[in-house]
N, C-alpha and C positions, 0 to 999 in steps of 0.2 A: 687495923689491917691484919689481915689471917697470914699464918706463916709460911703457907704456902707462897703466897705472892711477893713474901719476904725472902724468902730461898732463890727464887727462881730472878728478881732481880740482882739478889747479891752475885751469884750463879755465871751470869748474864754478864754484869761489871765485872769481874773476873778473868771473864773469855774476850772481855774487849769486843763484847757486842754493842754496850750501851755504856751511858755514862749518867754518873749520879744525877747531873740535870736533867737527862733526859725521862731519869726513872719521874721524880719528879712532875715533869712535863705531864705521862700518863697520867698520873693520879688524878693530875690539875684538871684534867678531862676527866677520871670515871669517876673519881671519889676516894676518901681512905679503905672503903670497902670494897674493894673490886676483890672478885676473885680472882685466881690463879689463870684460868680462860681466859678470860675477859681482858685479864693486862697483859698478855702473849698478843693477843689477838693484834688489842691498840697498837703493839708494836710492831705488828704486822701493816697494818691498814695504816698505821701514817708514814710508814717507810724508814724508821728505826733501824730495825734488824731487818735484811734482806736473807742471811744464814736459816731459812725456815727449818731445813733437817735439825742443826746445831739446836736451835731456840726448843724444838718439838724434844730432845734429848733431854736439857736441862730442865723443860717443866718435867719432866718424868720422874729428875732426878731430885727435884726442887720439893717435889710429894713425899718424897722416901724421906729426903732430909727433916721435913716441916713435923712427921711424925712425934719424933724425938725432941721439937723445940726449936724456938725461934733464931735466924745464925748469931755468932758472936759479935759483929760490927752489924749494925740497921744499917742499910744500904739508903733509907730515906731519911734516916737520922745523920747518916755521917758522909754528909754532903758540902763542899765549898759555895754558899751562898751566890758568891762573884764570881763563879764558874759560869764561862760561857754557855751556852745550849749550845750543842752541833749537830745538824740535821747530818743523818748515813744513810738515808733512802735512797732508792734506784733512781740515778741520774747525778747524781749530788756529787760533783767535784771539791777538791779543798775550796772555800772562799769562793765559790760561782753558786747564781743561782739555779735550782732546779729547771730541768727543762726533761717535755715527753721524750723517748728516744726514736720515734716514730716506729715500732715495730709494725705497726697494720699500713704502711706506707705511705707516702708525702700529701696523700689526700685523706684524710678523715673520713668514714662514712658516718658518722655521727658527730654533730655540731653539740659538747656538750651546756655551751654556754647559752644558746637557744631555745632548748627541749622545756621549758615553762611557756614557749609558745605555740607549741605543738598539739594538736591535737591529737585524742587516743589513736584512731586509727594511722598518723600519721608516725607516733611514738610508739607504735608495735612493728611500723615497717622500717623506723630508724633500728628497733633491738636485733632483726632477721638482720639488716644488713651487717651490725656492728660483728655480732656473734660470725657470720659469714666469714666477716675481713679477719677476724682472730682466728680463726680457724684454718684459713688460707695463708695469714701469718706464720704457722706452723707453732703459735700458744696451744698451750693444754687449759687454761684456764683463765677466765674473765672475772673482776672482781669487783662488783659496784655497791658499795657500803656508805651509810650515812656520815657527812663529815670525814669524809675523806676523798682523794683523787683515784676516779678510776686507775687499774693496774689491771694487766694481764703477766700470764705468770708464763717463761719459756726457757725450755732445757732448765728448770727450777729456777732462774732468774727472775725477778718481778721487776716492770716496766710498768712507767706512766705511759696512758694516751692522752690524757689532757691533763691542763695544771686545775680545771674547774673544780673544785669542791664540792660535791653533791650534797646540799640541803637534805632534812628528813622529808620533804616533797617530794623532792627529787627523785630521790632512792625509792621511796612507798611506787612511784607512778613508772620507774623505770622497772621496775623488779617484780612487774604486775602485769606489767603491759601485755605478756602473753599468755595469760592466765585466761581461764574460762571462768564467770562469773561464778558457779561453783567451789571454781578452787581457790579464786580469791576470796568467798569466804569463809571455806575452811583457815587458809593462811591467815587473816586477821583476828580469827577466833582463836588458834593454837598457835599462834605466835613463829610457829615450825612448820615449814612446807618441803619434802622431798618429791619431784617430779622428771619424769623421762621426759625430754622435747624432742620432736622430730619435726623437722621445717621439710623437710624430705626424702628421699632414702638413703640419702651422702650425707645430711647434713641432720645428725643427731648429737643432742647434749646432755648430761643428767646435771641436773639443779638443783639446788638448795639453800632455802629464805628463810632468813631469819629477824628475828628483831632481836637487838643490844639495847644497850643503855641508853642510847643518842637515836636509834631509832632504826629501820628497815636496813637489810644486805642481804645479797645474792650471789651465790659460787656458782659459775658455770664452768663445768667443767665438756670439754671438748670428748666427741666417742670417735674413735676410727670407725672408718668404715667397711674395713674389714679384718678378722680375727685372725692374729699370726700363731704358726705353730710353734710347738717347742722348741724346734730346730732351733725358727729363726731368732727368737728368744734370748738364745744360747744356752741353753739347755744342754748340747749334745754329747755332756760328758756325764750328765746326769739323767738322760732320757731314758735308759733300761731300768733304774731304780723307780722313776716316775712312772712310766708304764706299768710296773710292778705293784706301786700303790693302788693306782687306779683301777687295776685287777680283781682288787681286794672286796669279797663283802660284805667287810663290817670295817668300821672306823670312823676317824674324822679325820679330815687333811684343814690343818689352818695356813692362813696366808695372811702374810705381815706384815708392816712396812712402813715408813713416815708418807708422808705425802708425794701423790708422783712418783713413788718405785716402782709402780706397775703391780697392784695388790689385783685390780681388776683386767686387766690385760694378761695377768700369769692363769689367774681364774678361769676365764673363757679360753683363751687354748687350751687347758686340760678338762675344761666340759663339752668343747666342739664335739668333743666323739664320745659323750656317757651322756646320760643320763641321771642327773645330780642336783638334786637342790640346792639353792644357795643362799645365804641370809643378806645379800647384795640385792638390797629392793631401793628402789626401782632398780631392775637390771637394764641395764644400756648396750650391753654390747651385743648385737644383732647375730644369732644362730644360726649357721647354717646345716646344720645337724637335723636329722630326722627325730633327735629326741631331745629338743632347747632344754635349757637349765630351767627350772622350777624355782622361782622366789619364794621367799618368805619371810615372813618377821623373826627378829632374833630370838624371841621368846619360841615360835612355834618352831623354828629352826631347831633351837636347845631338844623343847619335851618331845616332839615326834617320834624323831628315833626309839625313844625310849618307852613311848605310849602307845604305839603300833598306831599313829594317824596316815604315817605314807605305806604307800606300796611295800609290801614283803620284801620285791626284790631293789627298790631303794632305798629302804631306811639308813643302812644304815654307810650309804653311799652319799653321807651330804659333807659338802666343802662351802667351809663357811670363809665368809672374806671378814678380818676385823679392820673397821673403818676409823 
């Protein structure tokens, strides 16, 4: 096991996120080799640590430490055998078992225990509605990964909607369903799919498929449907400095943040009114500016400015989002 994933669970036990069983636990599912990723994640996706900022901190911190060498106590080595397991995932009271919290409300629009009887076109109208009810839940994010229990993610809380277990079937067929047969075979081939959805002009999502170790998952993350300004932000102690930036031209403006701060929400208000390219591809959040933001890959984002590819007068006007 690399030392990264050594740090970050010692790290982890430390903060009284997790417990030597639990470290454990992951492994028992990815392997001794799991990366530093990949064993965050697991403990995202089976309801472990719910503290995502906290977790996202300590891997950070977990890298810097790993540098230098493996910690002083093995967090997998210096475990109580006869240590209970204790599940801490969203819903999990002391000694009760898990239950949804019903965030998308007391009727389900999706029957997860079903959808193997489903046909395609039946299972792309169960995803519109699901994503609908999340959205109308007021969740920022859907979360449907292999061997694990759907969650949707709210005011940074994560929440079961069903206790069902999504099989590698499962996931591949759910997490496809709205795919156009082109981009489901780009996605199978590259393993990595990032995609704008629009069901229709209220009802936009950016998305992203991946395959783990156990098989297919999808982040849908929820777009407003419309872009607020700095004001409303809160910004308005800092709006004459930001105005000031945005003046400027030449620079980069970065934007930053763990998940959910609003890396992209801070972005689109300060491009509603410029003209800015941005290394936030797919861009989701809908323009209403006479000069929308300009995507681009993080690579062409980097050399542009520097290679004279964009316009004179926005080279060197780009605000990049790190994701």
């Amino acid at each position: 096991m690399n030392n990264d994933t050594r740090w970050l669970a010692r790290l982890c036990i430390d903060q009284g996120l997790l417990t030597g069983p639990q470290c454990l636990q992951a492994t028992s599912i990815l392997g001794t080799d799991v990366d530093v990723m990949s064993f965050a994640q697991e403990l995202i996706d089976s309801g472990v640590v719910t503290d995502v900022e906290t977790l996202e901190k300590l891997a950070g911190l977990a890298v810097t430490k790993a540098a230098k060498g493996p910690p002083a106590n093995d967090p997998f080595l210096d475990v109580q055998v006869d240590a209970p397991f204790v599940q801490t995932g969203p819903g999990m009271a002391t000694g009760v078992a898990r239950k949804p919290v019903g965030v998308l409300g007391a009727t389900a629009p999706f029957v997860f225990e079903t959808m193997r009887t489903l046909s395609e076109p039946a299972l792309a109208d169960g995803m519109r509605a699901l994503l609908r009810a999340t959205a109308a839940a007021g969740a920022s994010d859907l979360h449907l990964s292999t061997n694990a229990r759907p969650f949707v993610r709210k005011d940074r809380a994560l929440s079961y909607v069903s206790e069902y277990v999504l099989t590698a079937e499962d996931a591949l067929r759910a997490n496809t369903a709205l795919l156009s047969a082109p981009q489901k075979k780009t996605f199978l081939e590259t393993k990595d799919f990032d995609y704008a959805l629009a069901l229709s002009g209220a009802d936009r999502y950016r998305v992203n498929l991946m395959f783990h170790k156990n098989g297919a998952a999808g982040a849908y993350r929820m777009v407003p449907a419309e872009t607020k300004t700095l004001e409303a932000l809160g910004y308005t102690k800092h709006l004459a400095t930001l105005k000031k930036m945005l003046s400027y031209h030449n620079g980069l403006i970065l934007i930053t943040g763990p998940v959910g701060s609003g890396k992209t929400t801070t972005l689109a208000s300060m491009t509603s009114t410029k003209h800015a390219p941005t290394t936030s591809s797919p861009w989701r959040i809908r323009s209403r500016s006479s000069n929308p933001p300009r995507a681009a890959t993080s690579r062409s984002a980097r050399s542009a400015p520097t290679r004279g590819h964009l316009p004179r007068h926005s080279r060197a006007r780009c605000a990049k989002t790190l994701m």
